[in-house]
RODO-2510 file (C-alpha; in nm, 4 decimals, decimal comma):
residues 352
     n   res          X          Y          Z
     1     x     0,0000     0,0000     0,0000
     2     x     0,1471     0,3312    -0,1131
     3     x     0,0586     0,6322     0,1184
     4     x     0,0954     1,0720     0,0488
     5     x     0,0054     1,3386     0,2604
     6     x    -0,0526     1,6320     0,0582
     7     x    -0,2072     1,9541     0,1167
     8     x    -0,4321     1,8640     0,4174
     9     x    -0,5538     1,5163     0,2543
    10     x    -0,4034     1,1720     0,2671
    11     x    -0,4315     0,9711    -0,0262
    12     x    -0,3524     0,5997    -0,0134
    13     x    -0,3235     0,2927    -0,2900
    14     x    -0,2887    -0,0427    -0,3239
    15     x    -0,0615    -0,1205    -0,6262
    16     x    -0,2412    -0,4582    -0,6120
    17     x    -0,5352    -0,4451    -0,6202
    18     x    -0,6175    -0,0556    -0,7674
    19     x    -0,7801     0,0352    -0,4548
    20     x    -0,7472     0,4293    -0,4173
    21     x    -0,8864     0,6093    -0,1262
    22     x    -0,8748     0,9808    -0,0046
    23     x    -0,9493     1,1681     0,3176
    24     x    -1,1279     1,4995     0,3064
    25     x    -0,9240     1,8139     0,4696
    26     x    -0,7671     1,7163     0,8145
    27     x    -0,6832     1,9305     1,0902
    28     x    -0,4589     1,7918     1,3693
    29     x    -0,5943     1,4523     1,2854
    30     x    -0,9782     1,5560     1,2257
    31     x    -1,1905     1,5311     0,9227
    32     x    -1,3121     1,8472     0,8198
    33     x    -1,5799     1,7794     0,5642
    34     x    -1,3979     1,9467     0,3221
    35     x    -1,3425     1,7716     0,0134
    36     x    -0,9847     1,8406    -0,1299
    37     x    -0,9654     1,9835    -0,4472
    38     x    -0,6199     1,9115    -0,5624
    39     x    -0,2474     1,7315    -0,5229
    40     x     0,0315     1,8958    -0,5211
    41     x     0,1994     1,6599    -0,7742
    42     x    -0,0208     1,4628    -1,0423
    43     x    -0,1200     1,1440    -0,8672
    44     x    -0,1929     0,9919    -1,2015
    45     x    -0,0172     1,0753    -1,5367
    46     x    -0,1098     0,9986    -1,8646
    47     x     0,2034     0,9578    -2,0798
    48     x     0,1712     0,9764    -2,4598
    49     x     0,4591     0,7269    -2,5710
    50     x     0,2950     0,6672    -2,9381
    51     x     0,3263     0,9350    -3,1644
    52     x     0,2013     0,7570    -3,4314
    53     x    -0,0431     0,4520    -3,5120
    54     x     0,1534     0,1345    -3,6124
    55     x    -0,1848     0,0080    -3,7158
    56     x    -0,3068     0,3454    -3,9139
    57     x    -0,3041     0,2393    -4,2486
    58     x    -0,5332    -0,0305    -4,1596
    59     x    -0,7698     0,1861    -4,0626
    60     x    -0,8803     0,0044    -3,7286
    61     x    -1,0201     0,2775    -3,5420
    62     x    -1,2494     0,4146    -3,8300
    63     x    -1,3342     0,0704    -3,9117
    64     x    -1,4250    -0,0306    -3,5512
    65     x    -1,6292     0,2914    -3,5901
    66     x    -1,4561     0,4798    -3,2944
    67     x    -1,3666     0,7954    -3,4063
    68     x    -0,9628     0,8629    -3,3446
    69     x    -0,9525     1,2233    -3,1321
    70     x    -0,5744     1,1797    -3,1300
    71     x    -0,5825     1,1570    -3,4907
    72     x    -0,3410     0,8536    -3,5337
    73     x    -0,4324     0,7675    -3,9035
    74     x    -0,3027     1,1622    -4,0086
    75     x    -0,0401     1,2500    -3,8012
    76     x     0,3311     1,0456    -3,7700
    77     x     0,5281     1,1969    -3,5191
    78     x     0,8206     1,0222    -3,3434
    79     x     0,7414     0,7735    -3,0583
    80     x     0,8798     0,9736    -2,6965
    81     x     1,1955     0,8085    -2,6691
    82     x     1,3393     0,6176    -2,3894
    83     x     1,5324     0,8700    -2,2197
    84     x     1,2330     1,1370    -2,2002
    85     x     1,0136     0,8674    -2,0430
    86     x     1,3391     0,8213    -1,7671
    87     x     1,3535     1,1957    -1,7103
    88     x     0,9316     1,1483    -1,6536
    89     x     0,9108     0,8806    -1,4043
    90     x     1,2691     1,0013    -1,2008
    91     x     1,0860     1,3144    -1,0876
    92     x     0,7164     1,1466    -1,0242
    93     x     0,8897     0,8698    -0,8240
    94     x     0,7682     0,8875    -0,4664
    95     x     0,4694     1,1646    -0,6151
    96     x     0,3071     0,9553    -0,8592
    97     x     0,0785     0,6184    -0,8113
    98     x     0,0129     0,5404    -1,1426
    99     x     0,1183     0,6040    -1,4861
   100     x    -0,1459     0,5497    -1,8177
   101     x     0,0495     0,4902    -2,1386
   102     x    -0,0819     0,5947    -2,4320
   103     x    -0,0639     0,8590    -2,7525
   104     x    -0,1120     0,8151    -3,1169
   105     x    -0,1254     0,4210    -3,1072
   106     x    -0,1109     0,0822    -2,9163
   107     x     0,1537     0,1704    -2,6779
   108     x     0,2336    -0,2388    -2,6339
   109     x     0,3413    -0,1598    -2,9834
   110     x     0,6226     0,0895    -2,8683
   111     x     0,9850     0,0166    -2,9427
   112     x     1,0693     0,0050    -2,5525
   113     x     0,7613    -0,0966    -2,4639
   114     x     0,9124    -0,3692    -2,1847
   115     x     1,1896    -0,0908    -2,0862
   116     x     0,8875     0,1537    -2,0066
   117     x     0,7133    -0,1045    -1,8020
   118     x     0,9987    -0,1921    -1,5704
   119     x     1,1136     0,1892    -1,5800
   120     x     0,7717     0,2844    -1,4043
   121     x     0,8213    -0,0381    -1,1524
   122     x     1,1766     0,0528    -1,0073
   123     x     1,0441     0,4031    -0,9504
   124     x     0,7421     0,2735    -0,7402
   125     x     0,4533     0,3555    -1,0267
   126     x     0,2303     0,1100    -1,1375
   127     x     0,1853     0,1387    -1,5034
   128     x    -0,1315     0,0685    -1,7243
   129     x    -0,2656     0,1488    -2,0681
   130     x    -0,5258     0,0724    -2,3584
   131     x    -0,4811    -0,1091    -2,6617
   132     x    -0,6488    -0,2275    -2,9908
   133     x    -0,5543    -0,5231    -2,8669
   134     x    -0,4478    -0,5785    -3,2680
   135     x    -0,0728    -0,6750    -3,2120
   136     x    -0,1185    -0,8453    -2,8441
   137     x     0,1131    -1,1661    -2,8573
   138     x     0,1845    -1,4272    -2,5331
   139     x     0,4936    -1,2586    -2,4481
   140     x     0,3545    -0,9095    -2,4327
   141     x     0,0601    -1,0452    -2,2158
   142     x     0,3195    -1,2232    -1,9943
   143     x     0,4667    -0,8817    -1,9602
   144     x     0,1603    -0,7215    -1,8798
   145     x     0,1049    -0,9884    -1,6088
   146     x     0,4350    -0,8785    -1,4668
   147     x     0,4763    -0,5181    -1,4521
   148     x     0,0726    -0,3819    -1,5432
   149     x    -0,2091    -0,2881    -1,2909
   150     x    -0,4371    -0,3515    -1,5267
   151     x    -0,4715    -0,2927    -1,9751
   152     x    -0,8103    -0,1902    -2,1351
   153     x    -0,8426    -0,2919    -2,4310
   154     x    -1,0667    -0,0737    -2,6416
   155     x    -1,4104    -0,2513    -2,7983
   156     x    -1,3397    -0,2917    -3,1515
   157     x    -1,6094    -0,5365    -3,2348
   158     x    -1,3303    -0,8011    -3,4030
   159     x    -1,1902    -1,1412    -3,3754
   160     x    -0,8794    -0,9617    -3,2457
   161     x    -1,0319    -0,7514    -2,9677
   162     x    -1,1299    -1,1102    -2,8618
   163     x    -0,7992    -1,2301    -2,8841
   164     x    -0,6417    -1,0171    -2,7017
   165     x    -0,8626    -1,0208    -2,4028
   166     x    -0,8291    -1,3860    -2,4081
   167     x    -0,4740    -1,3409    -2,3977
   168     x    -0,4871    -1,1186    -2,0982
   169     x    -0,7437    -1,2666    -1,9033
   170     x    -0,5630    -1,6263    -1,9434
   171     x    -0,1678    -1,4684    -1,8391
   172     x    -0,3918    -1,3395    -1,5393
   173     x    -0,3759    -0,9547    -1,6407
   174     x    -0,6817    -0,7412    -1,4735
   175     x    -0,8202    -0,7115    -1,8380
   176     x    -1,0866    -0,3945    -1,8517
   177     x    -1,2910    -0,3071    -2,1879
   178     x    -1,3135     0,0494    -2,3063
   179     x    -1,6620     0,1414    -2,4443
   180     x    -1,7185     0,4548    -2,6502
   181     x    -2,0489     0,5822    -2,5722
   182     x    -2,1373     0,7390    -2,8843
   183     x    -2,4445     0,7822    -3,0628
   184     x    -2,4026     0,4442    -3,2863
   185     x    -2,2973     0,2523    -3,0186
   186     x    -2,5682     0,3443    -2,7599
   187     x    -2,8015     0,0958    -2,8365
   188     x    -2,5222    -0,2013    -2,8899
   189     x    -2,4249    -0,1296    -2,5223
   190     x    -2,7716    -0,1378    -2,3642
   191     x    -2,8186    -0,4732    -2,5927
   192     x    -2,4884    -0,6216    -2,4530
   193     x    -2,5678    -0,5026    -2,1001
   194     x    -2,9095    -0,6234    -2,1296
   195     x    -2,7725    -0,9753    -2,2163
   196     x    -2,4570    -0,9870    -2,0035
   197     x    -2,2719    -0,9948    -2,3590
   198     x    -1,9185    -0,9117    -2,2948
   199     x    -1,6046    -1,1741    -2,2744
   200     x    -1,5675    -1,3698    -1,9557
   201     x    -1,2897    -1,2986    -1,7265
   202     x    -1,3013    -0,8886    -1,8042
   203     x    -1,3147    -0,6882    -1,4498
   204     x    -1,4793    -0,4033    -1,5533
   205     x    -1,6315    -0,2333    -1,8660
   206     x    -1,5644     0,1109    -1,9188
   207     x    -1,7945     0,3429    -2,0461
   208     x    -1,5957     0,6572    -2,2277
   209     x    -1,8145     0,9590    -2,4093
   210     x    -1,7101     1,0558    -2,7760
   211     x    -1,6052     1,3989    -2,7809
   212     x    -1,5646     1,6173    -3,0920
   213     x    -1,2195     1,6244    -3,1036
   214     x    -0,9423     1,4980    -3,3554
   215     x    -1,1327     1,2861    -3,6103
   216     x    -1,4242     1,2694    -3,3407
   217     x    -1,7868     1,4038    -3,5205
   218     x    -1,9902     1,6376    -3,3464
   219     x    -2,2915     1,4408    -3,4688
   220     x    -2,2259     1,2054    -3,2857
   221     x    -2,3060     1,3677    -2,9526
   222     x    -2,4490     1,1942    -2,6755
   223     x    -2,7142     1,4172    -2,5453
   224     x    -2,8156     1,4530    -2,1917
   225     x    -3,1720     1,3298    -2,3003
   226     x    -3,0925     1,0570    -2,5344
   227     x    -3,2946     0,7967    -2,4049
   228     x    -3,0652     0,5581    -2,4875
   229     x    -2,8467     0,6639    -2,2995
   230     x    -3,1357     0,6980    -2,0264
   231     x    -3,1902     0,3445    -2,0114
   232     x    -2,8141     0,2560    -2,0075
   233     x    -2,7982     0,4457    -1,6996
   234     x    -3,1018     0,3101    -1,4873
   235     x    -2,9643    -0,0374    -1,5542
   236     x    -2,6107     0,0398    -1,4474
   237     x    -2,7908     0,1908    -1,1089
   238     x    -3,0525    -0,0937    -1,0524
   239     x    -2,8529    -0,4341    -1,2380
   240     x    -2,5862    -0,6221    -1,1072
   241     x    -2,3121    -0,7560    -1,3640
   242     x    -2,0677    -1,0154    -1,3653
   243     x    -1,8323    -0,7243    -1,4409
   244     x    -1,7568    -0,4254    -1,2902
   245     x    -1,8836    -0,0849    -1,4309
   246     x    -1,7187     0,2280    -1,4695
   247     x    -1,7195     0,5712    -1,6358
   248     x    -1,4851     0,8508    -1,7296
   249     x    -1,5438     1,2025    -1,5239
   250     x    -1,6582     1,3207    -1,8493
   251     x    -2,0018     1,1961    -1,7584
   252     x    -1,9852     1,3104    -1,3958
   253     x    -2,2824     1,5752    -1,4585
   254     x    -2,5139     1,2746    -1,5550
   255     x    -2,3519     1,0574    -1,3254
   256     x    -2,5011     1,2674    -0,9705
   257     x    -2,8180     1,3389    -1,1057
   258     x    -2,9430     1,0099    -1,2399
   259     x    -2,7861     0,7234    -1,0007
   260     x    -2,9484     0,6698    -0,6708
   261     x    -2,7961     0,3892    -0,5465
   262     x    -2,4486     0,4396    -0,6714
   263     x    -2,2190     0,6159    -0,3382
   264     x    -2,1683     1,0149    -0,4548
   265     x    -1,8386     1,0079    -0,2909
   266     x    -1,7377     0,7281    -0,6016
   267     x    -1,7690     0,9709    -0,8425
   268     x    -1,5076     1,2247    -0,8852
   269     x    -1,5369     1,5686    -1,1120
   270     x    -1,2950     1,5837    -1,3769
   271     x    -0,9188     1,5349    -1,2430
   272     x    -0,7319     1,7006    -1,4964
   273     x    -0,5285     1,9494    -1,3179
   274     x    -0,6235     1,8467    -0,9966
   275     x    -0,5163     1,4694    -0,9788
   276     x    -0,4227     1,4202    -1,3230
   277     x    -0,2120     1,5324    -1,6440
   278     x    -0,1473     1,4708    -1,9808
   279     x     0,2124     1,4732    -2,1427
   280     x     0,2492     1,4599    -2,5130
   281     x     0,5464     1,2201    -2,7151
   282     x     0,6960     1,5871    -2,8022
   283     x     0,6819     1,6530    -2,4344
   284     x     0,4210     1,9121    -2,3503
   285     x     0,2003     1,9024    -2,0664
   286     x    -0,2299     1,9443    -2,0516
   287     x    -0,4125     1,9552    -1,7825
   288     x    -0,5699     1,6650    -2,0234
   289     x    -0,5376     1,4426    -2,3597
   290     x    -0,8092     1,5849    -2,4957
   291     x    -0,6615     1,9594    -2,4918
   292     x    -0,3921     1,8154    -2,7777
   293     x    -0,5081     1,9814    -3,0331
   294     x    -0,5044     2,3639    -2,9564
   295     x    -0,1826     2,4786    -2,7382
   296     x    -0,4241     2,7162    -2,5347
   297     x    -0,3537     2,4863    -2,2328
   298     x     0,0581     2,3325    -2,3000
   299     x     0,3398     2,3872    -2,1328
   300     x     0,6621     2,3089    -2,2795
   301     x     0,8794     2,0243    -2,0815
   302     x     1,1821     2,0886    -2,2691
   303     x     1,1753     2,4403    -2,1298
   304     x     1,0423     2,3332    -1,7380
   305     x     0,9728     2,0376    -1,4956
   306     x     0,6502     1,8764    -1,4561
   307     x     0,6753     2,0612    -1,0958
   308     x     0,7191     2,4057    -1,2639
   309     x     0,4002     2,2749    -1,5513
   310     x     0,1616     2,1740    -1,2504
   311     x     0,2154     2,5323    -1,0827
   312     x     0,1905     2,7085    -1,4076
   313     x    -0,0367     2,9971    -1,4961
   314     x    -0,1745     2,7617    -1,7512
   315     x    -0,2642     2,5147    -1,5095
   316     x    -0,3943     2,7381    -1,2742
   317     x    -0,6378     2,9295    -1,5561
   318     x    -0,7673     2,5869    -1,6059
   319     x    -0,8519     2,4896    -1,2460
   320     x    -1,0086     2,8734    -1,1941
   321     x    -1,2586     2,7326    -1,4520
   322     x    -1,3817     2,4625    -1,2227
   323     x    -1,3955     2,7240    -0,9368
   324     x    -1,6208     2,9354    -1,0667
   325     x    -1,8469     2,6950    -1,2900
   326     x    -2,2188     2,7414    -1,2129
   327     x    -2,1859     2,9183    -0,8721
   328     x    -2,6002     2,8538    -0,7962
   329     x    -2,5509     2,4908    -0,8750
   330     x    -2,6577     2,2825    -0,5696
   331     x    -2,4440     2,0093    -0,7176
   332     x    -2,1413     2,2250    -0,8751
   333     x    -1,8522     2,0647    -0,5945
   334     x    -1,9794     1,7304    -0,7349
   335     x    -1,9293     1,8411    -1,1291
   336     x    -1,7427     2,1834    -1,1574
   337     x    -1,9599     2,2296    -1,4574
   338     x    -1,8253     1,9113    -1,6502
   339     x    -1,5496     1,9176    -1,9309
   340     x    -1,3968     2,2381    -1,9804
   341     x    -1,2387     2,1505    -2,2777
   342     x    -1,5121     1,9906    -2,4726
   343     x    -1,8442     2,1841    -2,3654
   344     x    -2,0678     1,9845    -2,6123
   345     x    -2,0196     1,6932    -2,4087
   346     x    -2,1801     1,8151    -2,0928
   347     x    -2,4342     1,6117    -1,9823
   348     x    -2,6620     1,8309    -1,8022
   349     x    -3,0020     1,9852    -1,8722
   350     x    -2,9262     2,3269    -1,6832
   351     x    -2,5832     2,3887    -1,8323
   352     x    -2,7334     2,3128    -2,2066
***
């Protein structure tokens, strides 16, 4: 169990089993009530290794009909080399639970792949990521098994998304799926829910809104009062599955109004900024991944440490946002007015 005290707040996790828990403010001992609003130091990062699909001529994303908002079948930057990822985890060590690789691509697909893996172990950070799952092999699963948390693999509807889970679940991996929620998929996820219709073995599904970003269409939306999307969420809060269920902060605002029986103090607003930060393969930080394509919120790492990025003006503009958002909003601590980045996405009937 890995334990921080930080800013009034302790914050503890299990590198075995995921388990993350988090006081509210303490004084001498005491808990205030007051929920605490940020780390000092990013307790998770998310590390773009990738900077360019392996798999993008092959068109698997657009095929699989998830929309790529890191635009990996256009853009074919160098991968973040070896040496940048050291100078990354040598200054979280001690700061930083977990690490999520990712970027333009599978990052099981990166040329140091295994050398990133035990890099993040010998500096105490557990390291996880998502895949296709299209070029999982026995030996990368075996190195999953060794070094991972846990790897999503993202729901491509084909025999290899299969595969690969198959692969995982068998090396003993803690093998999630990652669902985009978009509005084509909606009804294929109530279906699947509906009939317990996912691989055996998975932990959790994980249920990730489209957003209109890279190649992402703003047509495909999902709307607060899609009743699609509705009915997903009543059975999430009244079934029980043979898998875990989980969602990305993203869908926080639809999250505290529509589950009863789910505990409030599960759901977290949006971290970025606060618990969580995005680093690019050319080595700027975001507040979060989905900021890559406008520099409005990057800070240069080749110029600064991650230190000097999290106390940046940048950084700070972006968690003033959350501060103010809808200031007569009974629920606004639990939301902070939803995704700053990608307002379309905000599931809620008073901010529309």
């Amino acid at each position: 169990m890995l334990a921080k005290r930080d800013n009034g707040f302790v914050s503890l996790f299990d590198e075995h089993t995921g388990l993350y828990l988090r006081t509210e403010i303490l004084n001498n001992g005491i808990d205030t009530g007051i929920e605490a609003f940020m780390a000092s130091f990013p307790e998770l990062l998310d590390v773009g290794i990738m900077g360019h699909c392996v798999h993008g001529l092959s068109g698997l994303c657009l095929s699989s009909g998830v929309q790529c908002y890191q635009r990996g079948d256009c853009i074919n930057d160098a991968n973040m080399s070896l040496e940048d990822f050291r100078w990354i985890v040598e200054q979280c060590r001690g700061k930083t639970f977990q690490i999520a690789l990712g970027g333009r691509g599978d990052p099981d697909q990166h040329e140091h792949f295994t050398d990133i893996l035990e890099l993040c172990r010998k500096n105490t950070i557990v390291p996880n990521f998502t895949t296709s799952g299209f070029g999982m092999t026995e030996d990368l699963a075996s190195h999953c098994a060794r070094y991972c948390g846990a790897v999503a693999v993202s729901w491509y509807r084909s025999p290899y998304t299969n595969r690969s889970i198959e692969l995982l679940v068998r090396a003993g991996v803690k093998t999630n799926i990652h669902y985009v929620l978009m509005k084509d998929t909606l009804r294929e996820a109530v279906e699947r829910l509906k009939e317990r219709d996912f691989p055996k073995g998975i932990n959790a599904v994980v249920f990730l809104l489209h957003k209109p970003v890279g190649l992402g269409k703003t047509e495909q939306i999902v709307r607060y009062d899609n009743p699609l999307f509705e009915e997903l969420l009543r059975m999430v809060d009244k079934e029980r599955f043979p898998f875990r269920i989980g969602f990305d902060s993203c869908s926080t605002p639809a999250l505290i109004r529509e589950l009863r029986n789910v505990e409030l103090s599960s759901i977290d607003a949006c971290e970025g900024a606060r618990w969580s930060a995005y680093i690019s393969p050319d080595m700027k930080m975001l507040p979060c991944s989905f900021g890559c394509q406008t520099s409005q919120w990057e800070v240069d790492l080749r110029q600064c440490s991650i230190m000097d990025a999290w106390r940046s003006e940048k950084f700070d503009a972006f968690r003033q946002a959350m501060r103010e958002a809808c200031p007569t909003c009974s629920l606004r601590e639990q939301c902070m007015g939803g995704c700053h980045i990608c307002p379309e996405v905000i599931l809620c009937a008073n901010k529309m």
